[in-house]
C-alpha positions as CSV (number, residue, x, y, z in Angstrom):
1,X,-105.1,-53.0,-191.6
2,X,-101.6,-51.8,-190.6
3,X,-100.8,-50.8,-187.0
4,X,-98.2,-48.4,-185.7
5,X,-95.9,-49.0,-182.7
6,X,-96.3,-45.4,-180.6
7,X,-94.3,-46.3,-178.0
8,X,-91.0,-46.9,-180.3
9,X,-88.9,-43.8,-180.3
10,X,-87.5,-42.7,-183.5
11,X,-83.5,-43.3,-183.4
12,X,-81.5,-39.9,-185.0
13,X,-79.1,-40.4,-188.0
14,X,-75.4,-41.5,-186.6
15,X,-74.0,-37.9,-188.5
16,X,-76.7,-36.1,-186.7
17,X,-75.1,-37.2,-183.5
18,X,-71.6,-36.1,-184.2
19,X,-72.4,-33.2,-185.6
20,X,-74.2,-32.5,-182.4
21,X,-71.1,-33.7,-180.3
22,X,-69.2,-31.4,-182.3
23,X,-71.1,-28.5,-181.9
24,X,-71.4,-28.5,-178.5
25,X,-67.9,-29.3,-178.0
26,X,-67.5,-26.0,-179.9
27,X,-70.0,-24.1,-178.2
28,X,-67.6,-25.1,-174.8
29,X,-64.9,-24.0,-176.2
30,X,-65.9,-20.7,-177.3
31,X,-67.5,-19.9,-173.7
32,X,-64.6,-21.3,-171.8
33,X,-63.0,-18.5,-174.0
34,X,-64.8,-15.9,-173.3
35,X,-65.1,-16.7,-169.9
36,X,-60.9,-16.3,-169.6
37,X,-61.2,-13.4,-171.3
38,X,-63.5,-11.7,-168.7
39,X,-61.3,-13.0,-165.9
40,X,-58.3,-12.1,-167.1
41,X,-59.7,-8.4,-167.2
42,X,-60.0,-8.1,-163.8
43,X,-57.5,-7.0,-161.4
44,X,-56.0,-8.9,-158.2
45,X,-58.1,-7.8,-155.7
46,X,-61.7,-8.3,-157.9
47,X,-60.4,-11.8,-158.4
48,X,-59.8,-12.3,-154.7
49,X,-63.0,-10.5,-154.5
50,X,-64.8,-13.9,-156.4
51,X,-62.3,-16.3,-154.9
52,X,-60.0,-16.7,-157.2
53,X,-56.3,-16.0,-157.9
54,X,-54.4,-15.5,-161.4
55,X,-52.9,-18.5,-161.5
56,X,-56.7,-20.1,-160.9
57,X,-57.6,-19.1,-164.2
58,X,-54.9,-21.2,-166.3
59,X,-55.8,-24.2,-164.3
60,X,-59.3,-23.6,-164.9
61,X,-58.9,-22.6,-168.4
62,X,-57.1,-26.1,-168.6
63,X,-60.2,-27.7,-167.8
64,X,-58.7,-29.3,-164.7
């Protein structure tokens, strides 16, 4: 009679792993994007408003 190990977990393909590493470095990138976008809408005093200055938004956008 054959037995099963349930308590093994079940290991995803290696290209199922990039993939996912790539996609979510996309899905970053696109709402880092859209993010700037907003901010860079807004005038002076809404950004001061939030905290933030002009030149906040490069640096962020930066990823720093």
């Amino acid at each position: 009679m054959a037995t099963f190990d349930t308590f093994r977990t079940a290991r995803s393909a290696p290209a199922t792993n990039v993939l996912s590493a790539v996609l979510g470095r996309i899905i970053a990138w696109n709402d880092r994007r859209v993010t700037v976008n907003m901010l860079e809408r807004l005038t002076d005093r809404e950004l001061y408003d939030i905290g933030l200055e002009r030149g906040d938004i490069a640096h962020w956008s930066r990823g720093a």
